[in-house]
N, C-alpha and C positions, 0 to 999 in steps of 0.2 A: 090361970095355973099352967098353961099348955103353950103361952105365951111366952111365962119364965125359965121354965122346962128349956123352950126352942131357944130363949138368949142363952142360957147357962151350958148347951150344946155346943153353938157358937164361941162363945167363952174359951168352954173347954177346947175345942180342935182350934181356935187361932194361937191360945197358948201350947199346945203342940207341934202346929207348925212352926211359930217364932223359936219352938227347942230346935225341930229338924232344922230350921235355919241356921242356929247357932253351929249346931252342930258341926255342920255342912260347911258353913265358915270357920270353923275354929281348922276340921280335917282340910282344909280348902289351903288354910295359912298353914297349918303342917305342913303340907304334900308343898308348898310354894319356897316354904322357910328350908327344908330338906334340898330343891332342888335350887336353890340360890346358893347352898351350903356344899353342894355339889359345883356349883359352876364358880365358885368361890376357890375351891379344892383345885379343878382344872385351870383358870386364872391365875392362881399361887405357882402352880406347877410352873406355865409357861413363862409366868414372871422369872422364875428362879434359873429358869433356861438363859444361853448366852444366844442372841438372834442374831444370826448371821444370813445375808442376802447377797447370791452371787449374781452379778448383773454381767451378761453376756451375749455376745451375737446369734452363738449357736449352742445345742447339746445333744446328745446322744440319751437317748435313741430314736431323739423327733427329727433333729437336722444335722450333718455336719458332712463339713468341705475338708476336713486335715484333725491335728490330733487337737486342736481346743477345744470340740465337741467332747471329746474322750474324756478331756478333762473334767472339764466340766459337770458331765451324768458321770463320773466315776467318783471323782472326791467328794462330788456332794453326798452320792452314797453312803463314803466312807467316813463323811462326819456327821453324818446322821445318825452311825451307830453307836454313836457318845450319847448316851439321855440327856449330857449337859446342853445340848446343842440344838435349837429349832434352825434347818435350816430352810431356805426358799432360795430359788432359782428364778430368773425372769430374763427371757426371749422374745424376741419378732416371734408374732404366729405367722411366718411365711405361708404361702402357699404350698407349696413342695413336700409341709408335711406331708406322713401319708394321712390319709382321709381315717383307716382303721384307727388309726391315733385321736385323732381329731374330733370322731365321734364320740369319743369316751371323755372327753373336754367338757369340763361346766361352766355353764355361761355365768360371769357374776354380776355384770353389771356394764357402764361405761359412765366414762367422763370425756369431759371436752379440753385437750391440751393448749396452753397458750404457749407459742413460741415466734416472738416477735410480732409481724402482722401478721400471724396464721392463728386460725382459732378452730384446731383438729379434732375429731371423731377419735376416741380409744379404747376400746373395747377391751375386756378383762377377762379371762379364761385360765382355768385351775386345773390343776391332774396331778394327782397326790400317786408318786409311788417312790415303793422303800424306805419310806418316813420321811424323803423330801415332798415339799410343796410348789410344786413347778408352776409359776404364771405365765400366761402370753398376751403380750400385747398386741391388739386387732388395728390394722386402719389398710384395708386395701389397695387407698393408693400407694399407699409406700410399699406394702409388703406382696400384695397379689402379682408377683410377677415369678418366672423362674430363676433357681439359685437363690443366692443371700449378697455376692458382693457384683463388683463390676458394673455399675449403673453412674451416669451423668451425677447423680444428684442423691449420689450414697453419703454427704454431708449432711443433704439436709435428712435423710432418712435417719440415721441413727442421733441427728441433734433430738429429733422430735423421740424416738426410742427413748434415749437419754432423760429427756425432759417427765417423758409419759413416767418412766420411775419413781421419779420425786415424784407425783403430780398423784400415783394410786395411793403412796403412803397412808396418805386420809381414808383414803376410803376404803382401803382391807384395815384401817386402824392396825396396822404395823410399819413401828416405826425400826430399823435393827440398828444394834450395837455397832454393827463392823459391816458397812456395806462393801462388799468386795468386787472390783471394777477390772474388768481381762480387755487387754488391748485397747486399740484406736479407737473400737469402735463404742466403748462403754467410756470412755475416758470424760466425755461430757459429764458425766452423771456425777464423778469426783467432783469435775470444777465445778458446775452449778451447785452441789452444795454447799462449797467451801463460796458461793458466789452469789447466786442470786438469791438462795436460798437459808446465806447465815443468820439472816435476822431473827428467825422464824425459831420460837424458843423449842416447838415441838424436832424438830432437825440438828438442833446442836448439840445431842451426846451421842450424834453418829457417828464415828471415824471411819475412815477410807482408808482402803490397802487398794492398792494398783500391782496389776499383776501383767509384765513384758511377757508375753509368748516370742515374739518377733521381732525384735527391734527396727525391723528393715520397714517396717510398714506403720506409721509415725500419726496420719491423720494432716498430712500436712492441707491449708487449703490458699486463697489468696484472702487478702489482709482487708481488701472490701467487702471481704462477706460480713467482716465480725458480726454488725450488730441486726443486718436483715436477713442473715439466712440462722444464725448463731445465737444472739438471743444477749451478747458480749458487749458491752458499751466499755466507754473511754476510760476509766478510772478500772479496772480489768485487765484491758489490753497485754498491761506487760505480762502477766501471767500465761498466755498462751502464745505470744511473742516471738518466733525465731528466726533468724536468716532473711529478714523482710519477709514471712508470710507467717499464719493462722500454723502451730503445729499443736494439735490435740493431748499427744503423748509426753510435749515437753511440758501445756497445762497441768496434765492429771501430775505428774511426777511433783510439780512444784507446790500441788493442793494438797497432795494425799496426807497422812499422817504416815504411812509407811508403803513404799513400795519394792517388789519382789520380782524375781525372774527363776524362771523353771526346772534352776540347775546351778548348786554351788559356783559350778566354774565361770558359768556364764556371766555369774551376776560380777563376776572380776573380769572377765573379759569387755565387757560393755565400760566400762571405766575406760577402756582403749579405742583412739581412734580407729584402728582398723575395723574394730567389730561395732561400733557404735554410730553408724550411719552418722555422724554429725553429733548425735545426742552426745559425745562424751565430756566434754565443758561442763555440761548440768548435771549428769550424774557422778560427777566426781563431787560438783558444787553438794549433792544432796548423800552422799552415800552414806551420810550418816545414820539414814532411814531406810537403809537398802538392804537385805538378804537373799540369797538364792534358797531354794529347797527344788530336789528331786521330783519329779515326777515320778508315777506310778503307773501300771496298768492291770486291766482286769487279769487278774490271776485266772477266775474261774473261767471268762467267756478263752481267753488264750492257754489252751490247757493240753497239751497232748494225749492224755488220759480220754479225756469228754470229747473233745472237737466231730462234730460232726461232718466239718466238711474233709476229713483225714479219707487218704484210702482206707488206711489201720489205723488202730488207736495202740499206743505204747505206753510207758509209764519211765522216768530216771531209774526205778531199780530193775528194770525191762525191754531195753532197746530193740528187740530182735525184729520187732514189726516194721523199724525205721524204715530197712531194708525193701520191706515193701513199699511205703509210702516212693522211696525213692526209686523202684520198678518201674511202681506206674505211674511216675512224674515223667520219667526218661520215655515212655513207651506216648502218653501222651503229646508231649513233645517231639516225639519226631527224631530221639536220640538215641543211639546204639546203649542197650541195656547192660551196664558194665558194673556190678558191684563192687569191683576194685578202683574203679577211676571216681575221686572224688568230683560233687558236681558242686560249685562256687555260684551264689545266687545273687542279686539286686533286684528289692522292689523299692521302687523309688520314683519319685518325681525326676523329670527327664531336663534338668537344669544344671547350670555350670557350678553353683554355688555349692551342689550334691558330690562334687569332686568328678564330676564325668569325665574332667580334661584330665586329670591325672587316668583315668582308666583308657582313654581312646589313645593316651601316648603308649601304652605299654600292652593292650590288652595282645596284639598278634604274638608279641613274645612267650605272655604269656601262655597264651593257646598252642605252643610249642611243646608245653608238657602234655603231660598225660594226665587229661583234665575235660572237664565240658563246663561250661559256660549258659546260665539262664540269669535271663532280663527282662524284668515286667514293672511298665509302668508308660506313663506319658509325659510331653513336655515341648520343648524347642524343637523345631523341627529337623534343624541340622541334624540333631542328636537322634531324630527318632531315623532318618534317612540313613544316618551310621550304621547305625544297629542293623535296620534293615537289610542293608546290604553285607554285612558282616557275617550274616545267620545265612545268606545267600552263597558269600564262599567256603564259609565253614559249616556244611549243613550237620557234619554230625559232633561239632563242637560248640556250638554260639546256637542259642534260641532265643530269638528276639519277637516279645508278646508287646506288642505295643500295644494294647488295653487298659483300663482299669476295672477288675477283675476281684473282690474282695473273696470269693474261692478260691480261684487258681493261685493268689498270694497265700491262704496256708496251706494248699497242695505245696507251694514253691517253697515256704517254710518248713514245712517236716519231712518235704524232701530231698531238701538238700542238705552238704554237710558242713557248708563254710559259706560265711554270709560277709557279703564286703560291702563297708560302708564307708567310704575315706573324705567326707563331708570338710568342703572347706570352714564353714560356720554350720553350730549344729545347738542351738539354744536349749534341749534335750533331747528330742532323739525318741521314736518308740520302738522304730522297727530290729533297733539293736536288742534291745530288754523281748522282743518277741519271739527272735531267732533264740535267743537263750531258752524260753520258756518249751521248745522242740527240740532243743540237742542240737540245734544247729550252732555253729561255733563263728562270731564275729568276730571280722577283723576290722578295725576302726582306727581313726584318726583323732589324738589326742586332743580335741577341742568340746568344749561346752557340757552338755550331758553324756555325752561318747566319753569324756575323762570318768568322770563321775560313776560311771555304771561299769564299764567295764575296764578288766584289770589284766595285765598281761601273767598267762599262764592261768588265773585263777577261774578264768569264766572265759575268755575269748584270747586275740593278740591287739595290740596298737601299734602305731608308729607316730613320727613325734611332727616334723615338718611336712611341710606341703610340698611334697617332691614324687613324681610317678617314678623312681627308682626306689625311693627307702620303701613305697605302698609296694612295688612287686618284690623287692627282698622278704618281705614281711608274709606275704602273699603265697613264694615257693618255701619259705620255710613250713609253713602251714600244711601246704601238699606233702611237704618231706615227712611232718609229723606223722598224717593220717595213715603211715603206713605201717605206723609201730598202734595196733588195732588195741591193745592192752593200756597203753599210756594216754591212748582216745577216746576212748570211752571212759576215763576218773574225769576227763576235761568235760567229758557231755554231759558226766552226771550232775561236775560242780555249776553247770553254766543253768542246767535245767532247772536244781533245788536255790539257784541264786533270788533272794527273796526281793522280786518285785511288785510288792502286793502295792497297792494304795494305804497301807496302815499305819506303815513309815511316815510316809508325806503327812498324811491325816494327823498323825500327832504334831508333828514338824510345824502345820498350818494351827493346831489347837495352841499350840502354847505360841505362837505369834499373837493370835488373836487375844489371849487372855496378857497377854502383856500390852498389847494396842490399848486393853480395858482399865488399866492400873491405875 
């Protein structure tokens, strides 16, 4: 009796536990069936997204040498604020980042890149901000050195960059819509997918936009590397083909589905020998695939309102503090503190192609008026010797900061009143759209993004030819203005509220892209 009793105990608690089991799996498949319904919901989202991936050398605010950084960490921002839009970013993890940056990097993983006979290390690193997804590419030999360009064997650096692109697609399982390729130095990444990579059913509803920052700077190499530093065999060849060597930029152009340049005018101007380093044959051959758009800049970080590095902060409907910042620019500087004498500024790269030789034909005549003169930047050495010595005869007119300075440039900006930039070739232009963003008033030369931005009377002056006589007529008219104090300030206010957000372009680039997808 005490036997059947103890079975029928048994009995009972195994048929209670097989219930808590059931149980336990049925809430087990809930809680599972919920969160697949979940990642289902998130998977639908990013499906319905358009996946855009900017492939670049550099960006801001990890690295940058000139304004492609800018672009780069800014437009991506600016199309990230589209829900339609997942973007990703991908860069060299140079060394040079800073370290503060660096540390907040997540390691994802690595793979081994093939490129040629090279069978490289590549390492995968994440940092989500602003709702972009930034990756870096790791491989030390190529990247652990100072700076990003000027090295022997920056071919093969950015071939394997290039390659390493395609090569993560797999393994973050993202494949984008519109992989977007800037310059020389991402230009690989077009061709090899239009190349080594077309076969490959998962790569073929990529399309490529190519984006000219510089046309001056091409990727050219010699025509023996193709296929052991490059990766390029014979039936290829004509694709990257120019002038008897290896040019990268005339590849990307003849793979891309659509390629672009950083400024309405530019993308006409580049159709011309003059401006088109050689490339003009092929972009005429492709212009069918060609538009410019504007660039942009940060509105909020260039603000005369916020800036912290200002002496004073002003506002367009509040100039009065200008007056200080321009105090103590001149007092800084070294220059007799004259509220009536306007001061005429350049921050610039210290090169011929900046228009320097129109300014060093005319600059002492200039200084003839009643006027002062600041210059900050570096370059050619001639030109830094000039200056120098010019700040030397003219100590309380010419101030020559041969530095590179990213304070003292918007000390220099908000405290001056007239900013000269008479750019021989000028593919957009930032520092014009900056001066605007302080009341500072640009006088520019009718070329590239300098057309594009600024407009005579409305926001700054221009002049039309490359002549150091029509730049100083243009020049002392502008002095003559500054003295009718009522008629200059509706100019500072229009130059200051002239809208160069990133929102413009950001659209400009949305409906490119959604036409690329048609």
């Amino acid at each position: 009796m005490a036997a059947a009793k103890t079975t029928a105990k048994k009995a009972k608690s195994a048929t209670e536990e097989k219930k808590i089991e059931v149980s336990g799996t049925a809430e087990t498949k809930k809680a599972a069936a919920k969160k697949n319904s979940v990642r289902a919901t998130a998977s639908k989202t990013n499906y319905d997204k358009k996946k855009i991936l900017f492939v670049a050398s550099e960006a801001t605010p990890f690295i940058a040498t000139g304004g492609l950084a800018e672009v780069i960490g800014s437009l991506s921002c600016a199309l990230a604020k589209n829900n339609n839009f997942d973007v990703r970013v991908v860069i060299p993890m140079y060394s040079d980042i800073k370290k503060e940056l660096r540390d907040q990097f997540t390691y994802l993983g690595n793979i081994y890149v093939h490129l040629a006979w090279r069978n490289q290390y590549c390492g995968i690193f994440q940092y989500i901000k602003d709702n972009v997804t930034f990756y870096f590419i790791d491989n030390e030999f190529y990247f652990k050195r100072p700076g990003c360009y000027g090295y022997y064997d920056d071919g093969e650096r950015f071939a394997f960059f290039s390659r390493a692109v395609l090569e993560i697609m797999p393994f973050l399982n993202f494949y984008p819509e519109v992989m977007h390729c800037h310059d020389w130095q991402a230009a690989l990444a077009a061709i090899y997918l239009k190349t080594n990579y077309c076969f490959r059913k998962e790569y073929q509803f990529t399309r490529a936009l190519f984006t000219i920052h510089n046309i001056e700077y091409q990727g050219r190499f010699s025509l023996d590397l193709l296929s052991d530093l490059f990766d390029i065999y014979g039936s290829y060849q004509y694709l990257v083909e120019y002038g008897n060597s290896i040019n990268l930029m005339k590849g990307a152009i003849e793979c891309c589905e659509k390629f672009s340049t950083v400024s309405p005018r530019y993308a006409e101007e580049i159709k011309n020998e003059y401006f088109a380093h050689g490339l003009d044959p092929i972009i005429r051959r492709n212009e069918f695939k060609l538009c410019g758009i504007l660039n942009g800049i940060d509105d909020v970080g260039y603000s005369c309102e916020n800036d912290e590095h200002l002496f004073a902060n002003y506002s367009p409907e509040d100039f009065s503090n200008k007056a200080v910042c321009k105090k103590q620019l001149q007092k800084m500087l070294n220059l007799p503190q004259k509220a009536s004498t306007p001061v005429i500024s350049m921050v610039t790269r210290l090169a011929a192609h900046k228009g320097l030789d129109l300014v060093t034909t005319v600059i002492e005549e200039i200084l003839q008026e009643d006027v002062q003169f600041v210059i900050l930047g570096t370059g050619e050495s001639h030109y830094e010797g000039y200056f120098k010595d010019l700040a030397r005869r003219y100590p309380e007119k010419f101030s020559a900061n041969i530095v590179f300075n990213g304070d003292l440039s918007r000390k220099i900006y908000s405290g001056s009143d007239i900013f000269l930039m008479p750019s021989k070739s000028e593919p957009c232009g930032l520092s014009q759209m900056i001066a605007c963003r302080y009341g500072t008033i640009p006088i520019v030369r009718e070329t590239g993004g300098l057309y594009d931005s600024i407009k005579p009377l409305k926001n700054g002056y221009t002049f039309t030819n490359y002549n150091a006589h029509d730049m100083m007529y243009v020049v002392k008219q502008a002095i003559f203005d500054y003295k009718n104090k009522e008629e200059w300030e509706k100019l500072m206010y229009r130059a200051a509220t002239t809208d160069f957000s990133w929102r413009n372009s950001a659209k400009a680039y949305e409906a490119l892209y959604l036409d690329m997808l048609k």
